[in-house]
N, C-alpha and C positions, 0 to 999 in steps of 0.2 A: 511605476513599479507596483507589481501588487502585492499587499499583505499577506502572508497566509496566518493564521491564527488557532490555536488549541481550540476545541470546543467550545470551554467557557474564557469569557475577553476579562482583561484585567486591564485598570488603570495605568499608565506606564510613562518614565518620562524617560526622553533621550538626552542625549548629554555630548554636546561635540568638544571632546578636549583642547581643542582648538581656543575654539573661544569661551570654553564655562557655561556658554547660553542652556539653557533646559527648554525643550519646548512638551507641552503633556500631552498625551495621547488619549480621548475618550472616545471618538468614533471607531466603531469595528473597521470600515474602508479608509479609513484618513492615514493618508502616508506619511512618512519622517523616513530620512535617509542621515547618513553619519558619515563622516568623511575627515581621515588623516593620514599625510602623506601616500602611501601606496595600498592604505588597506582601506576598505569600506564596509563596513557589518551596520544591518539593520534589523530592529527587533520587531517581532510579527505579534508582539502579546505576549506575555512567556508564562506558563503553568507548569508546574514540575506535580507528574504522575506517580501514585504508588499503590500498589494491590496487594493488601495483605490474605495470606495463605488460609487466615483465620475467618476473613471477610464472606458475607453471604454470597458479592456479587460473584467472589471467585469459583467458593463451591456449588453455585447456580452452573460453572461451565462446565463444571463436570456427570451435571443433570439432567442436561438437555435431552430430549428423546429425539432417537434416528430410526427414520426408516430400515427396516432390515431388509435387506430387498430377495428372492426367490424367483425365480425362474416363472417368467408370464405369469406372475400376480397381477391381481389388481388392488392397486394404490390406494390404501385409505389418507383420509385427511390429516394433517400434521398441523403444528401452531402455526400463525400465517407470519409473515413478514407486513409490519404496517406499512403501508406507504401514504401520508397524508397528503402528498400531492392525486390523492385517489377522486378526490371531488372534483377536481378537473376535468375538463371539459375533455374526454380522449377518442372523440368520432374521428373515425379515419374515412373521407371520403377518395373516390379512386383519381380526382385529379390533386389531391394534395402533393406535395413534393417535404421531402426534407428540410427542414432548416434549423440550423445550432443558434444556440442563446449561448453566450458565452459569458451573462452574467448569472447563468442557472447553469449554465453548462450541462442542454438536454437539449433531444431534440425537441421545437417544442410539439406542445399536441399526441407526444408521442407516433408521429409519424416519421419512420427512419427509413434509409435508404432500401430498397425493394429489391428482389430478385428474381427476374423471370422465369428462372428452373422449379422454380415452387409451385408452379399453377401445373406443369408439366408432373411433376414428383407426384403428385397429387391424385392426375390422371392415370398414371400408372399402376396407383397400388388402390382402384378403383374407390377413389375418396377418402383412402385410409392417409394416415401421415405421422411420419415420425419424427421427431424432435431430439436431440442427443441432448442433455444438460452436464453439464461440467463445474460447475458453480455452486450457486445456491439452491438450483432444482436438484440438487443430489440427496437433498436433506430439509428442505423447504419447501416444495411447489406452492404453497400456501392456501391456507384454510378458506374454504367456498371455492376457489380459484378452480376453471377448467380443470387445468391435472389432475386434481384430486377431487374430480368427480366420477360414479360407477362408471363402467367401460372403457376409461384408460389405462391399458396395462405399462406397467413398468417392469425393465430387466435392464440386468446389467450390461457395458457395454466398453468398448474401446475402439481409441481412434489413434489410429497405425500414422507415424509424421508427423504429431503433433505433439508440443509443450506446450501444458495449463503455466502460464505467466501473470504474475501479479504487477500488471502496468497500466491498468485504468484506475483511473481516477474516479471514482464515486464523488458526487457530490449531490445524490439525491435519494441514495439509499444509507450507504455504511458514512457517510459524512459529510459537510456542507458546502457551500459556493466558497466560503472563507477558509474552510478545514478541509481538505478534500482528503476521505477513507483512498483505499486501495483497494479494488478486489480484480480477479482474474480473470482473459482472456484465454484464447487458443491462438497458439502464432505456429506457422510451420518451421519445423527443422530450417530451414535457408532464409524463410523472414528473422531466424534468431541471430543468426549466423552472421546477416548482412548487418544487423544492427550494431554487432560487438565489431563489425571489421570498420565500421564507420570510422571509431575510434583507435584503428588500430591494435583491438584486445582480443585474444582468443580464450582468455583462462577467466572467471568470474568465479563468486562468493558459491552459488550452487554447485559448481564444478568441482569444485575440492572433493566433494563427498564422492562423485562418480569415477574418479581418475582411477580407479583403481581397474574398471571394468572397464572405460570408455579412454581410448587414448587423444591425444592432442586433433588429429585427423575426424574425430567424430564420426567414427564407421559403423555406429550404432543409431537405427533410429528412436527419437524418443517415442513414447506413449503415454496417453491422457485416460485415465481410467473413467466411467462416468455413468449414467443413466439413458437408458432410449426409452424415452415414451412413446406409445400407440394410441394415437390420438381416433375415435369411430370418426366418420364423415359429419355426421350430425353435430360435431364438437369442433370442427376444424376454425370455421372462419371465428368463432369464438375467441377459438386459442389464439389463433394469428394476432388478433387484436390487441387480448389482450395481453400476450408477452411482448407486442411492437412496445406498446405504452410500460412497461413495466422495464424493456431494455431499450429506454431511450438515454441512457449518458453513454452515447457513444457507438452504441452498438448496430450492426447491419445484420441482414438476411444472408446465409451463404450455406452454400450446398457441400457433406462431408460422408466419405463413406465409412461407416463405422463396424464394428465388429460384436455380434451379438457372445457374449458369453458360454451360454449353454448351451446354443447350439453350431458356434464356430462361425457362421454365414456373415458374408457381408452386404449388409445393406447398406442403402442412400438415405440421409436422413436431413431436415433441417438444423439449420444450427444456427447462433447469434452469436456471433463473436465481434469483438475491436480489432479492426487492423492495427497496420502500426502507422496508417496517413489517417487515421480517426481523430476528432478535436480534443478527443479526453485521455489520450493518449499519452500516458510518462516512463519515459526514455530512462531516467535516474530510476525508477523503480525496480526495471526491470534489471540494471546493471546493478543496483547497491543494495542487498538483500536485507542488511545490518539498518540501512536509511528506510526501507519499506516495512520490516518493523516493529522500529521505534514510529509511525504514525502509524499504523496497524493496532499498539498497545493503547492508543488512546482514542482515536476518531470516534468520534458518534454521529450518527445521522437519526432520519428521519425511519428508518426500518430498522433501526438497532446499533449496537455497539458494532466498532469494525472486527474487536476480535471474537466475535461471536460468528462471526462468517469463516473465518479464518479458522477457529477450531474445531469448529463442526466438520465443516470441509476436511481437518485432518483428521476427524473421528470418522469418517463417512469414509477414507482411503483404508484406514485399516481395518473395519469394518468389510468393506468388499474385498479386499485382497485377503480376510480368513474364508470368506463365501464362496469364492472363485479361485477355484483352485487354476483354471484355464487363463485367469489374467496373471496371477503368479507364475506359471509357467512362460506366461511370454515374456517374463522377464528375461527369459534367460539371453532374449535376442535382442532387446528393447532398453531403452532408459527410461524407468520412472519417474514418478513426481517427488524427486528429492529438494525441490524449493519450499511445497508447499508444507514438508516435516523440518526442514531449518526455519520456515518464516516462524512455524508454531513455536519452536524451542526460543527462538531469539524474542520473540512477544513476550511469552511466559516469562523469562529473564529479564526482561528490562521495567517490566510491570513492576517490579523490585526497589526501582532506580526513580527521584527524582528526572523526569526528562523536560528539556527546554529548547524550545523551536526557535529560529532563528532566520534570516536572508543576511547574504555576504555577496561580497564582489571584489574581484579583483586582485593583489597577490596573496596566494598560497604558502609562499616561500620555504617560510617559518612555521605552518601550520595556523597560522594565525588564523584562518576560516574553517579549523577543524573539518576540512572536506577531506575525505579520503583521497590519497595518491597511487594507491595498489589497483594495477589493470586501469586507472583511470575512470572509475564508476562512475565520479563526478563531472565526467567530460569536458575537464581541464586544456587549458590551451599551452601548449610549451610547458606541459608536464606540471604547472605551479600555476597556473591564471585563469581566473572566473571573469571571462570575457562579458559574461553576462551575470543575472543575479539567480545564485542556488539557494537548495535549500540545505539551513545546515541543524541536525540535531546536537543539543547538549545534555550531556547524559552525569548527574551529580551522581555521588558516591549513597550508596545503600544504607538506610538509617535514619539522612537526614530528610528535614519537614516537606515538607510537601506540598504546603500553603506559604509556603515563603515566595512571597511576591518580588518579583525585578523591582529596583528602582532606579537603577541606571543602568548603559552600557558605552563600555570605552574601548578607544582606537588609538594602537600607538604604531611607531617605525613599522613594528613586526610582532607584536604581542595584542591581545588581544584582553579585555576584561568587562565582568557581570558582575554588578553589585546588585544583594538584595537588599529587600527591607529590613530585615533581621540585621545588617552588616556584616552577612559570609560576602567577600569575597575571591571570588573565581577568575585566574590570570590564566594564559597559554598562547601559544608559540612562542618568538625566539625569547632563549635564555643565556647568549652566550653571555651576555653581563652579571647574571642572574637577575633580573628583572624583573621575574617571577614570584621573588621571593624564595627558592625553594632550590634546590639542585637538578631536578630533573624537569623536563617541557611539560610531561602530562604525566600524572601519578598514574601509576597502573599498578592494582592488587592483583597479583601473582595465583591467587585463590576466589577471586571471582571470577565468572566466566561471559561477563558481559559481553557483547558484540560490538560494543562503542566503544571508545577510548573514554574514560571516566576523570573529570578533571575534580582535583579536588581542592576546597574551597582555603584561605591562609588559616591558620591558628588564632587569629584573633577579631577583636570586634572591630569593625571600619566603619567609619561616619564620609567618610568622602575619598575620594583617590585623583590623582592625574598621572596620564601615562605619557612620556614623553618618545623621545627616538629611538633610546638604550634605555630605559630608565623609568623607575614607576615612584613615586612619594603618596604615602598613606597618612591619614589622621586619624587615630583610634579614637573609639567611642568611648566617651568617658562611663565610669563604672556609677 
């Protein structure tokens, strides 16, 4: 099983109620698994998150500079995206071949899967070439980097079929092999389609927002709003290079016709997208908007924070959608990017919230693995069972620290419990005994608007606990 872990690791011990044994956790990769009767939760490191309103880092994201884009400008330079994997070695010779590292989770070398219509694209618009970005080229090409050197113009643009999806996994830019960020794909109308039918779901967390335009039947295509670069000849095999190395978690070469803005036309462009059989590909992402994020509000990598991609990209949407009056009108036939304005609001919000990372497996019943059961986001088996191991976020109540470290976590019949260092104690699922401690399964304030279900921690100070089948006994900390 593998761990996955907050950005920064914390000391941790686990605790099998079972038999009392502690065993401690100092390795970032070193596994411990927890097991009683029908439930099994495991702790991945746990750091609980909180961004004050007042804090620099926050109002840094309201600072950012964006590109304002105009009709066949050309592109000046922007702040770059670091990438310290940049000293690596990223020659791409013409017999290399793809290969995933699924301890870096890249391809390595930056050599990724090729596509033959590019050398063709190429010849046709005699050496010119165009590139669609939908990502972090909307609002980053990066400092020095090809794009943003004279003679690339940039204009706005859209691609007709397509949903920008937040289902790769980063683990080389927005967060690491242990933490993996999230950032966005292009998947088409029918790749989305067939993913949610996998499970049997047709209605998701993005959905709610569109229902009102878009019925059950999906008789609307979406649209990806985004940037087409113009790449001179002189710059091609450059660029090729080095966006190959730069989208290697995951990404491939693939050919898309897009739609210039201001002057209506449709041209053929390149593009880098993750399918949905790509190695960095998450299936839970795309289905649980509320679980992409809560790790959205905290990832960090090697090229930045994850929600720095995240609200750029929402500032970079609204931004074009006042510029382009021609993409706001195709809304009227179209479905927008309504994910990527809930990921921002639910980040912001939870940024608020203590959050705590977790893996579980197996019954759901009782809520006891705090997995969602609505539409099945979690891709539950018989409606309540994690056949395999999820990821599950814990989201504490608004307030409290922040730096309160895990020191145990417990497994009982059907409830589930986090004790920290401080002695909060945090109980949930079944309570038909009240086992909880409390009258209800999971506290929910009626006045916040979190996206997580918010458990909140007992009234008093605990030095130790055991959970039994029905049944929980506590030892308060002496004063």
């Amino acid at each position: 099983m593998l761990i996955r872990r907050p950005p920064l690791t914390t000391k941790l011990n686990l605790v099998d109620s079972s038999s009392s044994q502690s065993k401690e956790t100092t390795d970032m990769n070193q596994r411990r698994s927890l097991r009683q009767i029908v439930s099994f939760l495991s702790v991945c490191s746990v750091r609980s998150f909180r961004f004050s309103a007042n804090s620099k880092r926050h109002r840094d994201l309201h600072n950012v500079r964006h590109h304002r884009f105009l009709p066949k400008t050309t592109l000046a330079r922007e702040d770059s995206e670091i990438d310290t994997e940049g000293s690596e070695d990223n020659s791409i010779t013409d017999t290399a071949k793809p290969v995933w590292c699924p301890e870096k989770q890249i391809y390595m070398g930056g050599v990724i899967p090729d596509n033959a219509d590019v050398d063709a694209l190429i010849e046709e618009n005699n050496g010119f070439l165009r590139i669609f970005g939908y990502g972090s080229l909307c609002w980053n090409p990066g400092q020095d980097a090809v794009l943003s050197k004279p003679g690339v113009q940039a204009s706005l643009g859209r691609a007709k079929g397509f949903k920008r999806c937040w289902s790769q996994r980063s683990a080389d830019h927005r967060g690491t092999p242990s933490f993996s960020g999230i950032v966005c794909t292009l998947l088409t109308d029918d790749e989305v389609q067939t993913i949610r039918n996998q499970d049997g779901n047709q209605q998701h967390a993005d959905d709610d927002e569109v229902s009102a335009t878009r019925n059950s039947n999906y008789d609307k295509p979406s649209m990806a709003e985004g940037v087409i670069y113009t790449i001179p000849p002189e710059l091609v095999d450059a660029c090729l290079s080095e966006l190959d190395f730069r989208e290697k978690g995951g990404y491939e070469r693939d050919m898309i016709e897009v739609i210039e803005d201001d002057t209506g036309e449709t041209v053929k462009a390149l593009l880098y997208r993750g399918t949905p059989e790509n190695p960095a590909f998450w299936k839970r992402a795309l289905l649980d908007l509320p679980f992409a994020a809560a790790t959205m509000a905290v990832a960090i990598g090697p090229s930045g924070r994850n929600d720095e991609y995240l609200f750029n990209l929402d500032t970079f949407m609204s931004e074009a959608a006042l510029s382009s009056k021609q993409a706001a009108a195709a809304l009227d036939d179209h479905i927008g990017d309504y994910a990527t304005v809930s990921l921002a609001s639910m980040a912001r919000n939870l940024q608020k919230h203590p959050l705590f990372f977790l893996f579980g497996s197996g019954s759901n019943q009782h809520g006891q693995l705090l997995l969602p059961t609505k539409d099945n986001r979690a891709s539950l088996i018989n409606g309540d069972e994690a056949h395999e191991t999820k990821e599950i976020v814990f989201c504490a109540p608004e307030g409290l620290s922040t730096t309160d470290k895990t020191k145990h976590l417990y497994a009982g019949g059907g409830h589930s419990g986090l004790l920290t260092e401080s002695g909060k104690l945090y109980l949930w699922g079944w309570n038909d005994h009240g086992q909880l401690g409390r009258k209800s399964g999971i506290e929910m304030d009626e006045k916040d608007s979190a996206p997580l279900p918010i458990v909140t921690p007992l009234d008093i100070v605990v030095a130790s606990v055991a959970l039994g089948h029905s049944h929980t006994v506590v030892i308060e900390e002496e004063s």
